[in-house]
C-alpha positions, 0 to 999 in steps of 0.5 A, spaced: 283 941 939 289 939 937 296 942 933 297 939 927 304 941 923 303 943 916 310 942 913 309 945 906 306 952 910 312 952 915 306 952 921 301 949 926 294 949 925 289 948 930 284 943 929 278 939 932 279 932 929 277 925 930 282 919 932 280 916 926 282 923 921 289 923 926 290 916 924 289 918 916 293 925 916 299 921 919 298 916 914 296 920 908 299 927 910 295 933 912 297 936 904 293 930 901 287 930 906 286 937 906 286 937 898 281 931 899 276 934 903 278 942 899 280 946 904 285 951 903 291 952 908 293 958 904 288 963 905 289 970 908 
């Protein structure tokens, strides 16, 4: 697992993540690849 930042949400995440997803969430950023995939950070 790895803690990734949300920034917008002012919060970490833990995530089970491959190389290859840490590598596109640092370029992209994790708003727009979670919108990609559809997962909502924001429920609860």
């Amino acid at each position: 697992c790895k803690k990734v930042w949300w920034e917008a949400g002012k919060r970490y995440f833990k995530l089970r993540l491959s190389t290859k997803a840490l590598k596109t969430i640092k370029k992209k950023g994790l708003d727009v690849v979670a919108k990609e995939a559809r997962i909502n950070f924001r429920k609860k």
